[in-house]
Backbone and ligand atoms as CSV (ligand in chain L), in Angstrom:
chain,resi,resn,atom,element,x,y,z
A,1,UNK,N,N,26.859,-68.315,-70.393
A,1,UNK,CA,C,26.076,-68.491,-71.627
A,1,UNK,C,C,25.564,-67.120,-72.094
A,2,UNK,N,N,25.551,-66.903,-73.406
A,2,UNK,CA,C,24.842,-65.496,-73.988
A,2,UNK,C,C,23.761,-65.687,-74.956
A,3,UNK,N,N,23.131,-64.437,-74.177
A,3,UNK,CA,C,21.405,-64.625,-74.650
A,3,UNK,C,C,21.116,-62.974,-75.555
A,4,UNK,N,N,20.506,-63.444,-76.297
A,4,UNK,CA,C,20.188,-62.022,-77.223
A,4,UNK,C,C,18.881,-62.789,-77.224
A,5,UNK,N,N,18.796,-61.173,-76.502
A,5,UNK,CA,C,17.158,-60.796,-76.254
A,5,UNK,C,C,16.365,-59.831,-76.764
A,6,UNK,N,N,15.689,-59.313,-77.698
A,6,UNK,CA,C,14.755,-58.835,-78.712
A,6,UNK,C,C,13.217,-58.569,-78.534
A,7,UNK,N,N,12.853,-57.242,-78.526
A,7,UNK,CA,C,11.484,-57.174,-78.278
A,7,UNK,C,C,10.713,-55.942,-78.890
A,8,UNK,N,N,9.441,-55.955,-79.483
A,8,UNK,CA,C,8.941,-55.042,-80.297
A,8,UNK,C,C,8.232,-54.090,-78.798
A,9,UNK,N,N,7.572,-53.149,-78.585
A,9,UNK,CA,C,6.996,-51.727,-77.999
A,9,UNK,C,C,6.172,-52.738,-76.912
A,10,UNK,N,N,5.710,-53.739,-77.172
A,10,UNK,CA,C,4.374,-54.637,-76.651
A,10,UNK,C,C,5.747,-55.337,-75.586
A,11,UNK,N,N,6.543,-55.823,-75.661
A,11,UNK,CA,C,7.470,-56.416,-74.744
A,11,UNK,C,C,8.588,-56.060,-74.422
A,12,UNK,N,N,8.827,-54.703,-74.444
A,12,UNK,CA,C,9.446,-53.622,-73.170
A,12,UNK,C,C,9.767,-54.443,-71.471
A,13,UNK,N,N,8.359,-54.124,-70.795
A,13,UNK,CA,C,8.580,-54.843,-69.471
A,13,UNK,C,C,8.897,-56.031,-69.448
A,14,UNK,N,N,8.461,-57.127,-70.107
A,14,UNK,CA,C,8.479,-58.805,-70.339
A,14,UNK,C,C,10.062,-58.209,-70.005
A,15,UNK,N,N,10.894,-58.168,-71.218
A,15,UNK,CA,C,12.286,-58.263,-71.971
A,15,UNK,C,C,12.972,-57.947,-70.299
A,16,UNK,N,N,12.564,-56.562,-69.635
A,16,UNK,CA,C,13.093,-56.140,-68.273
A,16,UNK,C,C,13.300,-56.803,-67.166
A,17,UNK,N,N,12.311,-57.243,-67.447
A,17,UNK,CA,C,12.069,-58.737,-66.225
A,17,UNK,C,C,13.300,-59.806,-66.092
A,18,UNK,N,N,12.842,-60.424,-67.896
A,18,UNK,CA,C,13.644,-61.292,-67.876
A,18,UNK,C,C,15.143,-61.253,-67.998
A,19,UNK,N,N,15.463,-59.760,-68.312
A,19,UNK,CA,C,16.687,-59.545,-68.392
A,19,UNK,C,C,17.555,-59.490,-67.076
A,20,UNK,N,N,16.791,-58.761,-66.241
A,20,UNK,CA,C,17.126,-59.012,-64.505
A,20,UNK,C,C,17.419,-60.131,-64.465
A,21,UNK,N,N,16.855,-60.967,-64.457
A,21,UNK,CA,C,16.465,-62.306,-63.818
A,21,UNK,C,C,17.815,-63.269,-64.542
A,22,UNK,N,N,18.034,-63.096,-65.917
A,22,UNK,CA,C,18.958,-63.904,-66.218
A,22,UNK,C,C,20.752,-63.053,-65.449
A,23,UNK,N,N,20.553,-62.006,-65.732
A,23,UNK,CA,C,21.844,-61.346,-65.275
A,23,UNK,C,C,21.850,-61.774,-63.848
A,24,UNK,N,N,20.858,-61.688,-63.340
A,24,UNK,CA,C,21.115,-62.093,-61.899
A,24,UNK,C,C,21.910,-63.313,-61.602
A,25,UNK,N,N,21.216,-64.681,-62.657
A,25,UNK,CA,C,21.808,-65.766,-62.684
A,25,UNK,C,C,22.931,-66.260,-63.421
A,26,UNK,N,N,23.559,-64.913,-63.891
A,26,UNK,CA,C,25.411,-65.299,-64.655
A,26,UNK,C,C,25.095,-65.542,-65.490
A,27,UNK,N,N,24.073,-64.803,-66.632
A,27,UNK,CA,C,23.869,-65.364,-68.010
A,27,UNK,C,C,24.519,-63.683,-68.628
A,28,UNK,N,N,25.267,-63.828,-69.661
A,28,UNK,CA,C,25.566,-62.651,-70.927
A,28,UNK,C,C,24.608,-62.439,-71.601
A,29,UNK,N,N,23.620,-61.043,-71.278
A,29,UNK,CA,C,22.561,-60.562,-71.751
A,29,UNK,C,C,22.867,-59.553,-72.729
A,30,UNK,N,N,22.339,-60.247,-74.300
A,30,UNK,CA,C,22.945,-58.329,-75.022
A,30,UNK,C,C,21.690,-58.303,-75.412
A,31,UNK,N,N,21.028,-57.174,-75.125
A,31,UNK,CA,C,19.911,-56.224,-75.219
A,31,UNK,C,C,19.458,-55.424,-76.521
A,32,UNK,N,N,18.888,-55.727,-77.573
A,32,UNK,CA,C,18.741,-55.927,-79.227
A,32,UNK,C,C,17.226,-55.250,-79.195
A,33,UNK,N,N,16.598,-54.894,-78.345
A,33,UNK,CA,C,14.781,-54.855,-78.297
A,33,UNK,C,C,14.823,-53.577,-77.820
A,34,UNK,N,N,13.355,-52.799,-78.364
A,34,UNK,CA,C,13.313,-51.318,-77.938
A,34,UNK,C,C,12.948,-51.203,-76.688
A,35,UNK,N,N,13.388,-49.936,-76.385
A,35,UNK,CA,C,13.613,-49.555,-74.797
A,35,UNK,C,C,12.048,-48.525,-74.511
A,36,UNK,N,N,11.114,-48.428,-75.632
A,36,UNK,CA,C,10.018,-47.635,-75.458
A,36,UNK,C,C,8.450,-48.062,-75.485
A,37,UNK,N,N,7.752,-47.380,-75.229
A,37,UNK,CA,C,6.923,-47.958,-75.655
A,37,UNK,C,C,5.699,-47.474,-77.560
A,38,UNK,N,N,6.919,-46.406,-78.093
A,38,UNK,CA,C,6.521,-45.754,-79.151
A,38,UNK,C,C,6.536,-47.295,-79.604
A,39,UNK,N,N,5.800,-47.506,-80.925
A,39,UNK,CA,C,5.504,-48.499,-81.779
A,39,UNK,C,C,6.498,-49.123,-82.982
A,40,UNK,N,N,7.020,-50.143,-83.366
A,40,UNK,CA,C,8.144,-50.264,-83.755
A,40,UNK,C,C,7.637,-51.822,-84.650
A,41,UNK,N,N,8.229,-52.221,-85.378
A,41,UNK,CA,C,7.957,-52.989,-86.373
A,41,UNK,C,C,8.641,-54.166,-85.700
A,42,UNK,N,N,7.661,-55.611,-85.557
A,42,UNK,CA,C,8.060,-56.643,-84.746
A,42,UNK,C,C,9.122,-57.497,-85.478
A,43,UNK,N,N,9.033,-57.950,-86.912
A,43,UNK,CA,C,10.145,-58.198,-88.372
A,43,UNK,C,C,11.532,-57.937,-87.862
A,44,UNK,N,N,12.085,-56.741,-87.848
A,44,UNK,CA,C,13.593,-56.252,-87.850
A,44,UNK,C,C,13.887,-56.982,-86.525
A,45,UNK,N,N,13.159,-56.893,-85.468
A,45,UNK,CA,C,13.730,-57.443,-83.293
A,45,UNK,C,C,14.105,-59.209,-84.009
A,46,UNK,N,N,13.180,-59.811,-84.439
A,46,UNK,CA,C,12.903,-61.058,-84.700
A,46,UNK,C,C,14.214,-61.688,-85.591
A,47,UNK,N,N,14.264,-60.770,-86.722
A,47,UNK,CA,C,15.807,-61.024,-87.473
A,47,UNK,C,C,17.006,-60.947,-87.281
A,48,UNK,N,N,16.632,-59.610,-86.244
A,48,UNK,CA,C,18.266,-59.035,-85.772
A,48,UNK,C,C,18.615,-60.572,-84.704
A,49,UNK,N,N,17.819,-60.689,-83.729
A,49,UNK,CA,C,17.973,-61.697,-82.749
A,49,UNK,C,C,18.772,-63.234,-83.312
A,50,UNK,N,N,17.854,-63.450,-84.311
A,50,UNK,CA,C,17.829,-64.620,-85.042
A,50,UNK,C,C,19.382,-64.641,-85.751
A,51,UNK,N,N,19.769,-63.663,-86.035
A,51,UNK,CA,C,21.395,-63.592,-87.177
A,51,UNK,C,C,22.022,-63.627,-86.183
A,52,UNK,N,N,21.963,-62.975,-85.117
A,52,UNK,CA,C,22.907,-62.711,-84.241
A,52,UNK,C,C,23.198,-64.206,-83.399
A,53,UNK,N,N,22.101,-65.089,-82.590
A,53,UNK,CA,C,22.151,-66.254,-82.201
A,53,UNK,C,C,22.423,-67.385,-83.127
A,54,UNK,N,N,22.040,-67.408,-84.598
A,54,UNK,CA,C,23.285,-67.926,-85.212
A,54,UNK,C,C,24.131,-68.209,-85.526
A,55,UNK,N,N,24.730,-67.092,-85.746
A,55,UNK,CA,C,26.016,-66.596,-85.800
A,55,UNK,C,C,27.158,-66.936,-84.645
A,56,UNK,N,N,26.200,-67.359,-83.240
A,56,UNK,CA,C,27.224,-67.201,-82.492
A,56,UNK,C,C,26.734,-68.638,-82.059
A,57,UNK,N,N,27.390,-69.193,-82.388
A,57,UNK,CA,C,27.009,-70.972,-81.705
A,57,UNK,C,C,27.169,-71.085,-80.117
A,58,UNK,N,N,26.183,-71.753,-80.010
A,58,UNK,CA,C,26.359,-71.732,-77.862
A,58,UNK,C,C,25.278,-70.761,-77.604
A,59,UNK,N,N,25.004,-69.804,-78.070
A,59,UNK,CA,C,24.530,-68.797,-77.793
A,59,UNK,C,C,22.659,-68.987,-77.963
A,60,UNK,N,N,21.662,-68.677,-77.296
A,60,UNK,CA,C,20.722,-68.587,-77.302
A,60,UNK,C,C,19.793,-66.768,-77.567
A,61,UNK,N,N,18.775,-67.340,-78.171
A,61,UNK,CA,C,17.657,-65.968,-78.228
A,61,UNK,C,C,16.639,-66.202,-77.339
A,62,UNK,N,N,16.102,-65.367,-77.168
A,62,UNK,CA,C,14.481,-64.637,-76.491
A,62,UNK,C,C,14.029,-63.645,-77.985
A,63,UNK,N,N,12.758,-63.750,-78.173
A,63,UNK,CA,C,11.957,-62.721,-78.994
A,63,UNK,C,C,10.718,-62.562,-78.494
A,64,UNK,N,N,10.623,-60.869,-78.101
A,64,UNK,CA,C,9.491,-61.231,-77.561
A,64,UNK,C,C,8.126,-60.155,-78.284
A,65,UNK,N,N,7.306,-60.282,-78.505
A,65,UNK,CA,C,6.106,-59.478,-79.066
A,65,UNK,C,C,4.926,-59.808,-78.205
A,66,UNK,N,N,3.329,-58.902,-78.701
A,66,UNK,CA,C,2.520,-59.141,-78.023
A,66,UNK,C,C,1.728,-60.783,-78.103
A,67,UNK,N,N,1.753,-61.429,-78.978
A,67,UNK,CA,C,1.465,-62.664,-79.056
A,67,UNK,C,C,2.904,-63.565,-78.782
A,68,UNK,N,N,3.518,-62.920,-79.550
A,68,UNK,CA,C,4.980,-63.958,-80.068
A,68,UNK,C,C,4.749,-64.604,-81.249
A,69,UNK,N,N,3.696,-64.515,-81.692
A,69,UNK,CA,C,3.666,-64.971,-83.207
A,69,UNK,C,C,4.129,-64.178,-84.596
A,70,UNK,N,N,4.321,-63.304,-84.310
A,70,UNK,CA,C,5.183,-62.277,-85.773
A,70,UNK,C,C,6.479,-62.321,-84.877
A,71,UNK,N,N,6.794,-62.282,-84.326
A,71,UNK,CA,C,8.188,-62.106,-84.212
A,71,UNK,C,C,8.923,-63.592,-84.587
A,72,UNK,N,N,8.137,-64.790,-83.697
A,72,UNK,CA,C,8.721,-65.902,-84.154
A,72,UNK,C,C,8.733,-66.693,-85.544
A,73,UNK,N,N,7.631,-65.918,-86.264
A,73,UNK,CA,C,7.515,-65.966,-87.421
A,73,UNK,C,C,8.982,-65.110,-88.188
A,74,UNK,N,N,9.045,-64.426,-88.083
A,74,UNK,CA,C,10.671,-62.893,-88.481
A,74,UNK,C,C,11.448,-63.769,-88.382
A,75,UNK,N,N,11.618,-64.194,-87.027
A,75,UNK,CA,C,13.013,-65.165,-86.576
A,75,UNK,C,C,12.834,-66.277,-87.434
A,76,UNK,N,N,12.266,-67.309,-87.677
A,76,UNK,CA,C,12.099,-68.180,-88.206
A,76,UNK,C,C,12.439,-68.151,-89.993
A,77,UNK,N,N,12.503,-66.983,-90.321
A,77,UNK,CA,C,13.002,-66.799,-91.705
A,77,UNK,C,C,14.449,-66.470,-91.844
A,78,UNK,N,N,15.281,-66.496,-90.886
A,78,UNK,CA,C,16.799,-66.947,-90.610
A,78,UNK,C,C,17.088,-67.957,-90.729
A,79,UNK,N,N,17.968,-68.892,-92.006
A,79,UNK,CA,C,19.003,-69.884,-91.938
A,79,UNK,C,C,19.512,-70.041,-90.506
A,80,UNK,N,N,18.928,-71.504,-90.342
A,80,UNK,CA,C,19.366,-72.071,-88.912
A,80,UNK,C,C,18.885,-71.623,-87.807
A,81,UNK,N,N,17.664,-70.702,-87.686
A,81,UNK,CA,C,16.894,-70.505,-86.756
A,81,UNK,C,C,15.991,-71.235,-86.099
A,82,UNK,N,N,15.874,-71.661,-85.053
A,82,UNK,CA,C,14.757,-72.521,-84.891
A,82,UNK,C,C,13.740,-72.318,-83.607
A,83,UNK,N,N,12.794,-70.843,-83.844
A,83,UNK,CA,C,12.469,-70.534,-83.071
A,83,UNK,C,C,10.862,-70.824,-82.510
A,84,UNK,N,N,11.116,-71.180,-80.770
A,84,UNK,CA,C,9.733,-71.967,-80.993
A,84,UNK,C,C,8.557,-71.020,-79.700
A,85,UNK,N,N,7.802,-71.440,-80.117
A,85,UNK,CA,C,6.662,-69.664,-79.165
A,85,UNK,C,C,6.050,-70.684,-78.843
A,86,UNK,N,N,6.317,-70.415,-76.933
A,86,UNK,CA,C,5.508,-71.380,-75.970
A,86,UNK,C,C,4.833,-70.973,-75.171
A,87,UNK,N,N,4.025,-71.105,-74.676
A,87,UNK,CA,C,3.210,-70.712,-73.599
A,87,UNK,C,C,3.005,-71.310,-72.818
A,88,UNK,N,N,3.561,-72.531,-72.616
A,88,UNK,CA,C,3.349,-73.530,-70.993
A,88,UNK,C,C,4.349,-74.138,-70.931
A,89,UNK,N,N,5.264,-75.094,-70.160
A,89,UNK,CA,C,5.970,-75.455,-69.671
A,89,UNK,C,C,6.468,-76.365,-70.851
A,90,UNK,N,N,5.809,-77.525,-70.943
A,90,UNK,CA,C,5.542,-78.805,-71.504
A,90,UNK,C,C,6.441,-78.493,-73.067
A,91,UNK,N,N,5.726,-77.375,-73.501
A,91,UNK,CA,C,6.466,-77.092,-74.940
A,91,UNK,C,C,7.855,-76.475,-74.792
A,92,UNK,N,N,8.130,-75.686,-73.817
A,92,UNK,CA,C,9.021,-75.143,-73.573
A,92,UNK,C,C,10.261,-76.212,-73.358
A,93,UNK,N,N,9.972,-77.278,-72.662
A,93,UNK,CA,C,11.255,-78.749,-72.817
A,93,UNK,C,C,10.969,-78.957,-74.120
A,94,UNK,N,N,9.918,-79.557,-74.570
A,94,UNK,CA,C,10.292,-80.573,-75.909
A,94,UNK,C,C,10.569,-79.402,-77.249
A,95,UNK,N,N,10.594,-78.451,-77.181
A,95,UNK,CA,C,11.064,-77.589,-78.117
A,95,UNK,C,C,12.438,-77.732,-78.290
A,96,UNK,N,N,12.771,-77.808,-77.052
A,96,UNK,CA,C,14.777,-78.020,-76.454
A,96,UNK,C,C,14.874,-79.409,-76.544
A,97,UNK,N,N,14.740,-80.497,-76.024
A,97,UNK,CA,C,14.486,-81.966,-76.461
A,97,UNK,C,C,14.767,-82.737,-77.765
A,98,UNK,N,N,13.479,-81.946,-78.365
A,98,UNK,CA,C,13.468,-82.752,-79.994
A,98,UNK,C,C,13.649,-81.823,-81.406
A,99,UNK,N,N,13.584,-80.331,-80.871
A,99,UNK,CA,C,13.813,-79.585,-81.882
A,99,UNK,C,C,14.904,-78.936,-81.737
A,100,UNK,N,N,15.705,-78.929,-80.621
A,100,UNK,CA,C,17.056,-78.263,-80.455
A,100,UNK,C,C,16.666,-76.623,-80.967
A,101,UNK,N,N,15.537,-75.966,-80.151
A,101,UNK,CA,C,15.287,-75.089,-80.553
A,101,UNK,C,C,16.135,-74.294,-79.935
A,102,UNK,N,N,16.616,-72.986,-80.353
A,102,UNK,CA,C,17.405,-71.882,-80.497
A,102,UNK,C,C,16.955,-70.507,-80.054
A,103,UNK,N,N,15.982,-70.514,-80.091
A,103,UNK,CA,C,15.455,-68.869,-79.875
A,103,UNK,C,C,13.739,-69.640,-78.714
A,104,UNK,N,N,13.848,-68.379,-78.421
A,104,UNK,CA,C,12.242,-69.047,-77.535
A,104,UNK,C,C,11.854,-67.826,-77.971
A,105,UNK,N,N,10.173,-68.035,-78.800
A,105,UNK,CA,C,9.283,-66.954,-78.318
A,105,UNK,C,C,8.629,-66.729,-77.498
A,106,UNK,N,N,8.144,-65.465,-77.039
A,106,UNK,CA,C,7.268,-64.958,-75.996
A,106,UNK,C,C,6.315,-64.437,-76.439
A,107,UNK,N,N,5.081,-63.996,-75.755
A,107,UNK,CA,C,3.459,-63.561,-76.611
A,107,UNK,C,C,3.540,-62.557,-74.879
A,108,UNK,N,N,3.806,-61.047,-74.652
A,108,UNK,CA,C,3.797,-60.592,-73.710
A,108,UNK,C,C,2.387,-60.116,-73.226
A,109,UNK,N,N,1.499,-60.226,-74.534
A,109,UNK,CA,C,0.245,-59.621,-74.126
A,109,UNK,C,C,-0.827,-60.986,-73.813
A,110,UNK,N,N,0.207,-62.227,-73.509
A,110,UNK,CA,C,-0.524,-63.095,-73.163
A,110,UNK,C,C,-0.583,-64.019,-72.018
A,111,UNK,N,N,1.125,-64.076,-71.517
A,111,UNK,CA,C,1.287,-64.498,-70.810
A,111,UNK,C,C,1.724,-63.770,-69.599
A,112,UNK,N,N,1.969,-63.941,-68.119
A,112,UNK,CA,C,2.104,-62.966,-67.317
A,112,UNK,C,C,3.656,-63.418,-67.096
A,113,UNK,N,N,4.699,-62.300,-66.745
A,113,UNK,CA,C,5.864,-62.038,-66.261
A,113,UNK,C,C,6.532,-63.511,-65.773
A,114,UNK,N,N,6.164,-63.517,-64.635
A,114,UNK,CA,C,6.262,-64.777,-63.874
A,114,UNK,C,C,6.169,-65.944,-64.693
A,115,UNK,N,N,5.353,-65.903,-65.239
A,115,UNK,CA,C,5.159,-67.750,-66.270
A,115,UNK,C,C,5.859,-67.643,-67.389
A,116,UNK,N,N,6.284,-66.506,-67.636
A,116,UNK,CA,C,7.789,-66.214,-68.969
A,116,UNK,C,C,8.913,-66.531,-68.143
A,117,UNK,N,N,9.404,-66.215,-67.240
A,117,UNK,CA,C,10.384,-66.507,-66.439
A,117,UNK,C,C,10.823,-68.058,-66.082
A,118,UNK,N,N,9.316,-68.696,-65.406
A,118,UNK,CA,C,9.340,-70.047,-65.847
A,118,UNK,C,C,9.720,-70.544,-67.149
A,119,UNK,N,N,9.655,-70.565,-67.876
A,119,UNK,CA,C,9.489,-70.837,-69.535
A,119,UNK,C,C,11.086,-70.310,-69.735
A,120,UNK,N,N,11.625,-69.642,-69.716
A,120,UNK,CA,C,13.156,-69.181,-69.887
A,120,UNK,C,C,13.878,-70.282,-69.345
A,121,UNK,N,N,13.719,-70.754,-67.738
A,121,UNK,CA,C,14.638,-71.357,-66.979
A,121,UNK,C,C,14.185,-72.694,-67.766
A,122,UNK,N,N,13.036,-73.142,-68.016
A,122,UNK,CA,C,13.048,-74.473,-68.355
A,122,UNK,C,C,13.956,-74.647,-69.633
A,123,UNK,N,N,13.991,-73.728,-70.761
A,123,UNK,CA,C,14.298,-73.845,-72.178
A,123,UNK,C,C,15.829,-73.831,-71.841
A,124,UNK,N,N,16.590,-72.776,-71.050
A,124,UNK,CA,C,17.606,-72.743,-70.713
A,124,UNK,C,C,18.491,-73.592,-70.603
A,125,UNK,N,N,17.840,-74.814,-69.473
A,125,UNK,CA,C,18.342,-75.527,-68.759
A,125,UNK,C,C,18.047,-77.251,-69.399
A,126,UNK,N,N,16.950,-77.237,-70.384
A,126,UNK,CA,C,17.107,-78.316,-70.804
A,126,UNK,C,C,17.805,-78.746,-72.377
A,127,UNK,N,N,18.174,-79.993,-72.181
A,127,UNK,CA,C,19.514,-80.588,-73.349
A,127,UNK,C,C,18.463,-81.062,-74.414
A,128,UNK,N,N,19.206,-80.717,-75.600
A,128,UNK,CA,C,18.711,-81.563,-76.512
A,128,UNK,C,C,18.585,-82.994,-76.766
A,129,UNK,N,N,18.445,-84.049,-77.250
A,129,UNK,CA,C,18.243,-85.288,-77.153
A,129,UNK,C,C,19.046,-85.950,-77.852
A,130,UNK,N,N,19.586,-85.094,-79.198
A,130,UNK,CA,C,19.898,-85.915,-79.926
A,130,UNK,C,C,19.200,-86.897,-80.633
A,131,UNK,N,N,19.884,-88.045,-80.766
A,131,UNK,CA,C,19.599,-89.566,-81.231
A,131,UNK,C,C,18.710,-89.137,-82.598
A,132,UNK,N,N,17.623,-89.490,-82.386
A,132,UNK,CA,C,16.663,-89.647,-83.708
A,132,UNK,C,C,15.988,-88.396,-84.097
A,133,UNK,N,N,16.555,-87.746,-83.425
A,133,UNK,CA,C,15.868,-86.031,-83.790
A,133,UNK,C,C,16.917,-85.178,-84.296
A,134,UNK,N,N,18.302,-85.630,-84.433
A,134,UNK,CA,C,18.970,-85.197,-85.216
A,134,UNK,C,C,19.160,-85.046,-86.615
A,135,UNK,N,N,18.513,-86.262,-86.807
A,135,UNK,CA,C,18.285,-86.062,-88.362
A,135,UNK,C,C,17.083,-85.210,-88.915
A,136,UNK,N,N,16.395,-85.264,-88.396
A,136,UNK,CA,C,14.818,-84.236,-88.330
A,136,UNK,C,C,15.520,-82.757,-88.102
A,137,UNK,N,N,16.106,-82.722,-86.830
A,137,UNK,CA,C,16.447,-81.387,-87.195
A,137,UNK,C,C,17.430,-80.962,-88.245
A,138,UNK,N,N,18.532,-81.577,-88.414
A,138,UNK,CA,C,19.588,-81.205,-89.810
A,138,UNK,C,C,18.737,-81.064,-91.087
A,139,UNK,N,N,17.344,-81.981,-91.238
A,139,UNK,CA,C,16.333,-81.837,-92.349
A,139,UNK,C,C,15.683,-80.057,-92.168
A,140,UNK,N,N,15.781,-79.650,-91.126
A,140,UNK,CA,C,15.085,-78.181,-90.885
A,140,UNK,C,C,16.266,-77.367,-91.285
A,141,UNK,N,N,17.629,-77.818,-91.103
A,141,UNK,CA,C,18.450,-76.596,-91.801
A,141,UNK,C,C,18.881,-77.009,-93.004
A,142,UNK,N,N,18.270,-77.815,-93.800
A,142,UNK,CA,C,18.557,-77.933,-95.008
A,142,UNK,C,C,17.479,-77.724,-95.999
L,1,RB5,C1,C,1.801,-55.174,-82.160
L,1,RB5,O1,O,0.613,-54.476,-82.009
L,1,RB5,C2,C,1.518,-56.655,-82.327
L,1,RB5,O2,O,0.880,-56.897,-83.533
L,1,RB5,C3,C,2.790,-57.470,-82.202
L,1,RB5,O3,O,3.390,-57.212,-80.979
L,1,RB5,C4,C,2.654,-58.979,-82.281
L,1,RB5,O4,O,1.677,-59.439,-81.402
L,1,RB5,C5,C,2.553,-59.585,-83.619
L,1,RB5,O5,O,2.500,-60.807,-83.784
């Protein structure tokens, strides 16, 4: 599976982490997020991510910023994006569940390493539902 992963100056380490962690586990990581910690505009990580995981069906995003709220906001202004910023477990399934979400945000200045990592494997690994949330979601790309 391939993951484009995206991150503004604030989620540098987050992005490192999780990038290990998926390569470790046989995931195709392409690396879209700055490598510094100079300051960088959260908009462009959020879009680039978002066109690119579109574009490529099958394919999943990560965006990550210091809240995760401007970036998933960026992403979210992509046709067919459907990116959802979680911070506990619980949202992290039903985002994948009932919204067939596409991109996961991250908030790095909020959550710690470890509980993003959690939050990856859950979104990863769980199926969408289908059935009656299909039409709800086809209503979000239209
Ligand atoms: C950068 O300082 C910060 O505003 C950004 O990472 C993000 O939290 C915006 O939502």
């Amino acid at each position: 599976m391939k993951i484009y992963i995206g991150n503004d100056h604030t989620g540098v380490e987050m992005k490192d982490f999780i990038k290990n962690h998926l390569v470790n586990n046989g995931y195709e990581v392409i690396d879209l997020g700055t490598n510094t910690q100079q300051s960088v505009d959260y908009p462009n990580f959020g879009k680039d991510v978002a066109q690119k995981t579109v574009a490529d069906p099958g394919s999943f995003g990560i965006v990550i910023c210091g809240t995760g709220i401007g970036i998933s906001i960026a992403a979210n202004k992509v046709k067919g994006a459907r990116a959802a910023l979680c911070y506990e477990q619980e949202t992290a399934k039903l985002s994948r569940e009932h919204n067939n979400a596409n991109i996961l945000a991250l908030g790095a200045r909020v959550i710690a390493n470890h509980k993003a990592i959690g939050l990856v494997d859950i979104f990863l690994s769980t199926e969408f539902e289908g059935d009656r949330h299909s039409k709800r979601v086809d209503m979000l790309n239209d």
